[in-house]
Legacy VTK file of the C-alpha trace (Angstrom):
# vtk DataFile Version 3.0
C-alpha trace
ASCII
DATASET POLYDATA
POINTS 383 float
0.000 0.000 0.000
1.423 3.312 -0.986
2.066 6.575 1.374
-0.987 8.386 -0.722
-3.207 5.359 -0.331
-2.382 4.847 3.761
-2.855 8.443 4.118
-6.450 8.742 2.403
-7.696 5.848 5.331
-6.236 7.867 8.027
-8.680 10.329 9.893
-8.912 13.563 7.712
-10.781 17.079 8.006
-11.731 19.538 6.552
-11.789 22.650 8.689
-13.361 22.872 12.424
-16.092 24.319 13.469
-15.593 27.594 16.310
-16.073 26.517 19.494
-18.314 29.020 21.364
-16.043 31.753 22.543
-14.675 32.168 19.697
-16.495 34.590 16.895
-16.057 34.071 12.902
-14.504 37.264 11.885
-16.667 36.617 8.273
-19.988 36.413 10.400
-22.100 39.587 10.051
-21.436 40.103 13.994
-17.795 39.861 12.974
-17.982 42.280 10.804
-19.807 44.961 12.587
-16.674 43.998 15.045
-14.363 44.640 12.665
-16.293 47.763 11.412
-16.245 49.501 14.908
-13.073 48.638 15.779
-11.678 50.504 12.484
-14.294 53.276 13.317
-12.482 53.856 16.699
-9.334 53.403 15.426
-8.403 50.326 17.229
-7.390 48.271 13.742
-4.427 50.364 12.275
-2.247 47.178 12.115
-5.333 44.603 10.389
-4.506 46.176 7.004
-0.084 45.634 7.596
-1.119 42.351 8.422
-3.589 41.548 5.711
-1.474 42.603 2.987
0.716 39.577 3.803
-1.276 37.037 5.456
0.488 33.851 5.228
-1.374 30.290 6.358
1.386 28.034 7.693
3.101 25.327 5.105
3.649 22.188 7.347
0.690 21.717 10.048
2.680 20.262 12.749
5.266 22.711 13.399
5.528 25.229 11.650
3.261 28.323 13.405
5.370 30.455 14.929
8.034 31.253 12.021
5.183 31.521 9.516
3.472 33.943 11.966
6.532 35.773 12.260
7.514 35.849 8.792
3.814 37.361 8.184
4.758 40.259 10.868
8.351 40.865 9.296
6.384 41.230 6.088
3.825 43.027 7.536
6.320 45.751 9.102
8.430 45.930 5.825
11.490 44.255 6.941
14.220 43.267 4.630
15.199 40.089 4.929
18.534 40.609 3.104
18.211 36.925 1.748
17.114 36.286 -2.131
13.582 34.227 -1.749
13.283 33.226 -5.602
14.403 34.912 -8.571
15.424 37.925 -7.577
12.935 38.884 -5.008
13.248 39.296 -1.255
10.384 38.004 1.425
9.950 35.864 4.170
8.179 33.079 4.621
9.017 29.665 6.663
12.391 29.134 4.585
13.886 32.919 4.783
13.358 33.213 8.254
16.615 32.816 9.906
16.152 30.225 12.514
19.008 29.414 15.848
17.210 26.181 15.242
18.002 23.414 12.549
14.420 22.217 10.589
14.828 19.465 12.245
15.404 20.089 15.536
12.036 22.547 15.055
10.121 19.046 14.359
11.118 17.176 17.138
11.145 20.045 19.637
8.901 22.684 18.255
9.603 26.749 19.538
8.542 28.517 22.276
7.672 32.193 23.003
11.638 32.992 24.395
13.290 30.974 20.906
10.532 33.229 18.818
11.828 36.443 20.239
15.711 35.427 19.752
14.794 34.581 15.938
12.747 37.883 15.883
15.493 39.578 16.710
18.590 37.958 14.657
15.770 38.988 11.677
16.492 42.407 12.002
13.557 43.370 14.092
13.734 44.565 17.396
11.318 41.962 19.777
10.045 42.290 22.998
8.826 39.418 25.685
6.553 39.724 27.964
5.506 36.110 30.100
1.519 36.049 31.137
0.757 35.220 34.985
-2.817 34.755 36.522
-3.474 37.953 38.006
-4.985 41.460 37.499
-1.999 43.314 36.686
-0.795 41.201 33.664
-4.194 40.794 32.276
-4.586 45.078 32.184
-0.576 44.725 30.678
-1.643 42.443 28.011
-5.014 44.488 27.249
-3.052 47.682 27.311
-0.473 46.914 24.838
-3.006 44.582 22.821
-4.790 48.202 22.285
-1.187 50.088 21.794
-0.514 47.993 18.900
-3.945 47.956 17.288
-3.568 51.106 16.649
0.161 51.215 14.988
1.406 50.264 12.188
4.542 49.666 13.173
4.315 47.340 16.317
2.705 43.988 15.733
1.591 41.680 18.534
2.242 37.499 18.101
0.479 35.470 21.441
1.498 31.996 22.135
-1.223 30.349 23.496
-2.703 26.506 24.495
-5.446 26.184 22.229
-7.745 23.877 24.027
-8.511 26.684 26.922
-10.479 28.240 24.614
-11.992 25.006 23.379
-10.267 24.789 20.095
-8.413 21.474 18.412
-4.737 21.191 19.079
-2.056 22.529 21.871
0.449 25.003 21.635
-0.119 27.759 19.185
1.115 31.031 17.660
-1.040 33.725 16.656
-0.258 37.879 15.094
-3.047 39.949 16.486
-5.207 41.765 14.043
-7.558 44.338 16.131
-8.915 44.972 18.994
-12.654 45.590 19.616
-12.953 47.678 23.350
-16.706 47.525 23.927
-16.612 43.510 23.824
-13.442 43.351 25.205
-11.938 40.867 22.093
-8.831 40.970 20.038
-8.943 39.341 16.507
-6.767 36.261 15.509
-5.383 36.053 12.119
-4.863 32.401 12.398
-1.922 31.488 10.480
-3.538 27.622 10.249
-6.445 28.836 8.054
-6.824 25.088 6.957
-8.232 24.628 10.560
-9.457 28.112 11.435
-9.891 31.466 9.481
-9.119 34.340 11.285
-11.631 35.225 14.472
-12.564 36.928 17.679
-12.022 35.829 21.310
-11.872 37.487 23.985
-8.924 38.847 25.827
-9.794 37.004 29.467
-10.226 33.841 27.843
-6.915 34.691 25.660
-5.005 35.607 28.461
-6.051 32.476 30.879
-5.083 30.315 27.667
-2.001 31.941 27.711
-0.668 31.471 31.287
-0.299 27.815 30.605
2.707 26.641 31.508
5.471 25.788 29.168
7.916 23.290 30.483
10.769 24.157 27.680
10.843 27.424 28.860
10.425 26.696 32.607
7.607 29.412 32.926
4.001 30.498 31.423
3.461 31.465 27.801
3.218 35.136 26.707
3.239 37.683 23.966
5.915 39.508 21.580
5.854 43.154 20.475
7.944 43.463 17.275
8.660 46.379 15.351
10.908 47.112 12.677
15.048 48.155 13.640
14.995 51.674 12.297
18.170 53.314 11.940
18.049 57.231 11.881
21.897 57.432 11.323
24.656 56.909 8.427
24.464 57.360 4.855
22.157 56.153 2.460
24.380 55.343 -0.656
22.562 53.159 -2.912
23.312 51.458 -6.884
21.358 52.562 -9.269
18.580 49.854 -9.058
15.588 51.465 -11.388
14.447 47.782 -13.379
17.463 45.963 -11.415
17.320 43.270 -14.356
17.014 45.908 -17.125
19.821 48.215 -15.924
22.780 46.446 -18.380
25.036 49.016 -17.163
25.281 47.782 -13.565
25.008 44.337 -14.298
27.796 44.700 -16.833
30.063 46.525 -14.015
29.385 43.576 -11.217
30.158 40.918 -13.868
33.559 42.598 -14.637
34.125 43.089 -11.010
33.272 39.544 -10.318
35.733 38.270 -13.344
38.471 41.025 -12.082
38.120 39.823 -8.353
38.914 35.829 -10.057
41.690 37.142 -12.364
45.437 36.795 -10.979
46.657 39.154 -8.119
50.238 40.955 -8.521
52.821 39.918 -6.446
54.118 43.217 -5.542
51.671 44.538 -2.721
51.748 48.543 -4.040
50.434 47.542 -7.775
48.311 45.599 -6.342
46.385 48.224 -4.907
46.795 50.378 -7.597
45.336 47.509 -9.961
42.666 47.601 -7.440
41.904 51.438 -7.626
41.729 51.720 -11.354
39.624 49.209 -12.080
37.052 50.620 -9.355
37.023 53.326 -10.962
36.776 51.736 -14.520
34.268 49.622 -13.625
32.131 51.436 -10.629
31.434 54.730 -12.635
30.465 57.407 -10.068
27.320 57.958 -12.236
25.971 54.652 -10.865
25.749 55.758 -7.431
22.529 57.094 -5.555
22.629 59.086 -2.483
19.416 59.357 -0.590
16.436 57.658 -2.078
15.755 61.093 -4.016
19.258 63.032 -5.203
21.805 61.697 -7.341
25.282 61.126 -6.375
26.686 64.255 -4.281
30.311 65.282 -3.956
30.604 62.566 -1.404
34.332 63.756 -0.202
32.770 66.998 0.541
32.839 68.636 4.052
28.844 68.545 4.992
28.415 66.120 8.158
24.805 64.415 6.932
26.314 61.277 8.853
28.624 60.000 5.767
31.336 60.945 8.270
31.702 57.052 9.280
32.414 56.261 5.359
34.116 58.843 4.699
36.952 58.232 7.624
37.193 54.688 7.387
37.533 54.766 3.401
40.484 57.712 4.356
42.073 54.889 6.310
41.123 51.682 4.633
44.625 50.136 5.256
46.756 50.807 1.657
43.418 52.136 0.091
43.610 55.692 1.561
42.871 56.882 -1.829
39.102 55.410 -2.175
36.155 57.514 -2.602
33.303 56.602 -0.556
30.984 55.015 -3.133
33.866 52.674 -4.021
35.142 51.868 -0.342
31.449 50.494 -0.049
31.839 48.371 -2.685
34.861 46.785 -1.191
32.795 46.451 2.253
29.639 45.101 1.085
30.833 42.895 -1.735
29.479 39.396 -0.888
33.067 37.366 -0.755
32.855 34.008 -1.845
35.953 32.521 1.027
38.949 31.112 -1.014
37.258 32.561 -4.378
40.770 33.777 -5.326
43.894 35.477 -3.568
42.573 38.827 -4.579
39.062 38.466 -3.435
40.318 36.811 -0.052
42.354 39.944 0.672
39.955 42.096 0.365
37.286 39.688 2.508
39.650 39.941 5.293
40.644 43.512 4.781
36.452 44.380 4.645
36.043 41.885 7.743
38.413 43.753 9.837
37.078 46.951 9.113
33.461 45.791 9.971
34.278 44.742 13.615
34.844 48.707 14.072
32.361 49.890 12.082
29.257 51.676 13.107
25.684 49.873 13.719
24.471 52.293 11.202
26.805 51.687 8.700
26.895 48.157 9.244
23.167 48.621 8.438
24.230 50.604 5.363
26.790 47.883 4.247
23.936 45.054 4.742
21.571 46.949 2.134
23.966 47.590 -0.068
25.171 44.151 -0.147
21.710 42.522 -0.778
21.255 44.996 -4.141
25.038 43.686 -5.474
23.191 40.450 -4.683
19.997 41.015 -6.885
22.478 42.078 -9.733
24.233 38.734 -9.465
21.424 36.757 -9.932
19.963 39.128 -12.716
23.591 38.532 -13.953
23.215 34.979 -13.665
20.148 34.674 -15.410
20.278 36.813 -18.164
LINES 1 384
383 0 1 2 3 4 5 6 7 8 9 10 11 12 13 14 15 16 17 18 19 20 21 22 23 24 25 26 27 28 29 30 31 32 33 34 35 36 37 38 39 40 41 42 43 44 45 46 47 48 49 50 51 52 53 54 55 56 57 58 59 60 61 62 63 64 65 66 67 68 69 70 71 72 73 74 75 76 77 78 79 80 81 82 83 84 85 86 87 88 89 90 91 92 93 94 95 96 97 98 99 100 101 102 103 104 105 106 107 108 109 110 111 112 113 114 115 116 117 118 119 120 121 122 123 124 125 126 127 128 129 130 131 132 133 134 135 136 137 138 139 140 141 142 143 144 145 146 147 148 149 150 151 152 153 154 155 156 157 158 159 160 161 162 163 164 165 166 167 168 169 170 171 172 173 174 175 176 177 178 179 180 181 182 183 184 185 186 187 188 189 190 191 192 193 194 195 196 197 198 199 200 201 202 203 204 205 206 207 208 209 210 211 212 213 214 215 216 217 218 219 220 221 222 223 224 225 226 227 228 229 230 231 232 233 234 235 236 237 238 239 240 241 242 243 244 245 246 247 248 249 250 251 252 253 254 255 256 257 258 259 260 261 262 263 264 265 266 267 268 269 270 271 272 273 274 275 276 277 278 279 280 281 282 283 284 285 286 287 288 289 290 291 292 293 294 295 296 297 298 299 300 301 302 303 304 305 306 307 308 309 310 311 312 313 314 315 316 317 318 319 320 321 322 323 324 325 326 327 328 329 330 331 332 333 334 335 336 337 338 339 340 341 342 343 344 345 346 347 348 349 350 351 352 353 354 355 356 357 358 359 360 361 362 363 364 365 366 367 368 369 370 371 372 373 374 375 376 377 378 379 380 381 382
């Protein structure tokens, strides 16, 4: 008997019904819900959310990264990872995980592992563990209601779903509103195969959420996530108007990429001269952005608009005092393949050394940059 045919005599369902506390958000009662709860400005965060809803791909397991990857879509975080083509997005595969696939399986994630993988996803994630008391239930209400209204602070609850009389155990959830005059929050249930999105409210919520969770030695919870927004450094971008249409740019990171493969010279001082010119050959300035609206600026100038960081460290970028700025980020950000070639490993461990001292900012510069050299790669590669 085959997998398929065993499979077809096991028990199977399709959907479950709500148990009683819980509220269809399709139902006409849902939607007057829904309707008031916009009208009082309590779901700000519903449309983020909606844009990217995302039902989990492997029923067993896999909740809490696809809930996350729905709120680090949702708050317009870059995951700095190609997805397919030439696109960048979460979902259960992007997500950078401390965990092995594996190892998620057998043992699952709980609320504390969430936050960690939040966080190592460039967003910024908070904790907060439910207990059975008064105090924690107006926490969880208040900051339920905080990030209704935001759009840049989204709410995942790890609950145990049989408290509130639904099928199955431990669970992750994003919250999608909250409605104040019934006291409910709405769940935009990531396992729409079982459940579509719904209301329950936030004492039942809470009580299923102070169940205790023996992995992490203490009660379930919530995170609050919001995007890492840096306000300093320099925004020096490629040109990247129809990435796979710009020729120009992908013709320059092909020759870099050929140059980088191509013998180095033996004697250290041509080397770096080697290195300059064909920069400058091959990076024209005129390929360079700064700022998402004004074309390259006279980025050696004296102005301090927080391209200060760049413009000392490209000043003393070991025997490379001579690089501009646009062109000492090129050598930073490159994505070095390790032992591509004695030329390219130089300049990995020169860029490496020079990172550990860098900024946060610019570090957050150098990761952006990186990711568009990586677009033009692949649009390299498959043109």
């Amino acid at each position: 008997m085959s997998v398929d045919e065993i499979r077809r005599q096991l028990p199977n369902f399709f959907r479950c019904p709500l148990p009683d506390c819980c509220l269809d958000f399709c139902s006409p009662k849902g939607k007057l819900l829904f309707k008031e709860s916009l009208n009082e400005g309590d779901a700000n965060i519903y449309f983020k959310l909606a844009a990217h809803f995302h039902t989990q791909s492997e029923p067993q397991w896999s909740c809490g990264v696809s809930a996350l990857a729905m709120v680090l879509n949702a708050l317009e975080i870059d995951p700095c990872i190609v997805w397919k083509h030439y696109w960048r997005y979460f979902d259960e595969t992007i997500v950078k995980t401390g965990k092995s696939i594996e190892e998620i399986k057998k043992d699952g994630i709980n609320l504390l592992e969430l936050s960690e993988i939040a966080n190592e996803n460039r967003a910024h994630s908070k904790a907060r563990i439910c207990e059975e008391n008064e105090e924690s239930l107006s926490i969880f209400r208040r900051e339920i209601q905080e990030s209704a209204r935001s759009e840049d602070t989204a709410m995942i609850v790890s609950y145990w779903r049989n408290v509130v009389g639904q099928m199955g155990d431990g669970h992750f959830c994003p919250i999608g509103a909250y409605h104040e005059a019934t006291d409910s929050v709405l769940l935009m249930e990531v396992s729409r195969y079982k459940y579509g999105p719904h209301w329950v409210k936030i004492i039942d919520l809470h009580r299923a959420m102070c169940v205790f969770d023996e992995s992490m030695n203490r009660n379930r919870g919530y995170l609050l996530i919001k995007p890492i927004i840096s306000t300093e450094g320099p925004k020096i971008r490629l040109q990247t108007a129809n990435c796979c249409e710009n020729r120009e740019t992908i013709s320059s990171i092909t020759s870099w990429t050929q140059f980088l493969k191509s013998k180095k010279s033996p004697n250290e001082t041509e080397e770096n001269t080697k290195i300059l010119a064909n920069l400058s050959e091959i990076f024209p300035k005129t390929q360079c952005f700064y700022d998402e609206t004004k074309d390259l600026l006279d980025l050696n100038n004296n102005e301090d608009d927080g391209r200060n960081d760049f413009r000392i460290h490209a000043e003393n970028f070991e025997d490379f005092e001579k690089l501009d700025i646009f062109h000492c980020l090129i050598v930073l950000a490159w994505p070095y393949v390790k032992n591509y070639s004695d030329r390219s490993e130089r300049l990995r461990l020169l860029a490496e050394k020079w990172r550990k001292s860098a900024k946060i900012s610019s570090h957050s510069q150098i990761e952006s940059f990186q990711q568009q050299i990586i677009v033009f790669l692949e649009c390299a590669r498959l043109r």
